[in-house]
N, C-alpha and C positions, 0 to 999 in steps of 0.2 A: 550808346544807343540801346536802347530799351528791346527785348527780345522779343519777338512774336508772338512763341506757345510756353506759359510757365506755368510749373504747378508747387506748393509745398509740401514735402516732406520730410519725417525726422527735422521741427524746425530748420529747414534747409531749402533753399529755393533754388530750383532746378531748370531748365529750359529745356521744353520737351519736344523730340524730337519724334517721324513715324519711325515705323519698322523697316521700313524701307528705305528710308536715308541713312538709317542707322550701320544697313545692310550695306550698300555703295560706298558709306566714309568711315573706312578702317581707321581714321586718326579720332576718330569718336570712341574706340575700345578704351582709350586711357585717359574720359577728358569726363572725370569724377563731378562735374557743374551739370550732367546732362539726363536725363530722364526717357526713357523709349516707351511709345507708348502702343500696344499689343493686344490681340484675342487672347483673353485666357479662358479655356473653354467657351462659356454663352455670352462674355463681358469684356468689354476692354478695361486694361490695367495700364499703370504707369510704373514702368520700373527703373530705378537708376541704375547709374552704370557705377558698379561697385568694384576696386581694387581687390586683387586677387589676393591679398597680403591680411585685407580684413579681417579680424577671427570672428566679428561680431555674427557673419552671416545672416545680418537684415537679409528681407526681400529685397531683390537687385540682380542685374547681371553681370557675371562673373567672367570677364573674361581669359578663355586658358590656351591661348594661341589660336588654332587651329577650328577650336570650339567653346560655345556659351556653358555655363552654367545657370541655370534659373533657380531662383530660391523665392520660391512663391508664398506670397499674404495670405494671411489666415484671410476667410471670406468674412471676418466681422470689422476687418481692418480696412477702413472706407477710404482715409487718408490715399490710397495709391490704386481710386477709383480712378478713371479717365474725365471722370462728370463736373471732377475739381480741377480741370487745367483753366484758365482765362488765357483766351486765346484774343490775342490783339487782331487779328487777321481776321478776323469773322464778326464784326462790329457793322449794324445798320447806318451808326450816321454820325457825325461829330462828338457828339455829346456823349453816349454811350461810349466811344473809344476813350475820351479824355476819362471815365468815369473808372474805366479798366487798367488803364493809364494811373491813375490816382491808388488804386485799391493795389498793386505791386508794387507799389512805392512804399504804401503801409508798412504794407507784408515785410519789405525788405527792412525799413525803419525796425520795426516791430521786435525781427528776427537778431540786429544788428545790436538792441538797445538790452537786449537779454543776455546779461553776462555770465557766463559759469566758470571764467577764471578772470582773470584781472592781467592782462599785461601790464606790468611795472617793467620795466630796462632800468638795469644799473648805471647813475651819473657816475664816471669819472673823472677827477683830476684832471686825466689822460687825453681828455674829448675833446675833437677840435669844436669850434662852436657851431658848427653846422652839424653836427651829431650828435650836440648837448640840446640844442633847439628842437631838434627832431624826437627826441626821448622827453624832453619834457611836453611836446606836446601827446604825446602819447600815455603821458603817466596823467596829464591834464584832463583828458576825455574818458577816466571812467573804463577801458575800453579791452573790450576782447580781440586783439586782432585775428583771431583764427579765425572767426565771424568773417573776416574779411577779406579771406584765403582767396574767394573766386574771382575779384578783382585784380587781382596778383597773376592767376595765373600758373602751371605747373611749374614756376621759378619760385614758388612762394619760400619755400624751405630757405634755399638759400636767400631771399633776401629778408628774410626774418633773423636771419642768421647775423645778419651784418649788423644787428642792435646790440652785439656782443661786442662788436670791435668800437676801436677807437676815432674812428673817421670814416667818411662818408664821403663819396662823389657828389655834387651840385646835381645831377643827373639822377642815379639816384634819390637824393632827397627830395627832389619834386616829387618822382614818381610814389613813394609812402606817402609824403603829406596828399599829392590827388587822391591819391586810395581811402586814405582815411575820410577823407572830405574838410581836408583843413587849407583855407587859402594862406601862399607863404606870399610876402611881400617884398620887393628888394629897395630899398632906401638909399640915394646918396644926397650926401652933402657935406657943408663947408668941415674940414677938422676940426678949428675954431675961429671965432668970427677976426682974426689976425690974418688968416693965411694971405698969402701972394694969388694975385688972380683970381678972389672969389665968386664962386658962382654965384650966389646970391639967395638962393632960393634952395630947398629937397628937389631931388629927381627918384619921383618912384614909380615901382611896374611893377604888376601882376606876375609870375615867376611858375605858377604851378595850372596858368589857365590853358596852354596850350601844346600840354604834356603831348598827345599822339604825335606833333610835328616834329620831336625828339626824331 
């Protein structure tokens, strides 16, 4: 489901949230996909919510238990103005929503198609075929999965991790190929047109369309 309030930053698209839900959901200090948006002096500002671990120290908030850190935009730095959130929630009428609707779809396309490493996973030998299918579709799409960290979730490390090993859960593999946006298919039929009892015909289903029911 499509978020509310988002805005881009640091090619990155964030879902922004106010100051004051920010304030009420302490599980938001560690949820890196999220954006707060704030009075800085005369202006509202959007600032992410940046891991303490970063050295990079973008503008963002930092948080250090007990209390924030602020590391504030230069004022020439418009990108993490509040004027650029598109807020789905504040739409006059059909048309205009679908239109806002379309324009973060881009964004995210846009964001997703812009590579600056290349995941390749090593085939092995080793691989059952359900984690040689998964890696080749992955070395197939061109594809940066860090791009695609937010969909993953704060598990992302480790199931990134698992494109190292040698096998894969059915469960699992759904859940990468929905991420990436690759439909998996499951196929049966006859071994060969000899066998005993043949069914006659392929039996196949969609495998990866109703991941959340997992």
């Amino acid at each position: 489901m499509m978020n509310v309030r988002q805005a881009v930053i640091d090619a990155k698209l964030y879902n922004v949230v106010s100051y004051e839900d920010y304030s009420y959901q302490p599980e938001l200090n560690n949820n890196y996909s999220t954006a707060v948006e704030m009075m800085i002096g005369s202006e509202k500002k959007i600032l992410p919510i940046r891991s303490p671990l970063d050295k990079d120290k973008l503008p963002g908030i930092y948080n250090k238990g007990n209390m924030d850190e602020l590391v504030l935009p230069e004022d020439t730095d418009r990108q993490y103005n509040a004027e650029n959130i598109i807020d789905l929630s504040n739409v006059s009428n059909m048309e205009e929503l679908l239109r806002k609707q379309s324009q973060v779809r881009d964004i995210e396309k846009e964001i997703l198609t812009s590579v600056d490493d290349i995941t390749t996973p090593n085939i092995s030998s080793l691989d059952s075929p359900e984690m040689k299918i998964v890696k080749q579709a992955i070395i197939k799409k061109h594809m940066d999965i860090n791009k695609y960290a937010d969909r993953f979730g704060s598990n992302f490390a480790n199931d990134k991790r698992i494109l190292k090993t040698n096998s894969i859960t059915q469960k699992m593999m759904k859940r990468i190929l929905s991420n990436i946006d690759v439909k998996a298919t499951l196929i049966l039929e006859d071994a060969s047109p000899d066998v005993a009892n043949p069914m006659g015909e392929k039996i196949e289903i969609v495998i990866t369309d109703n991941l959340e029911d997992e």
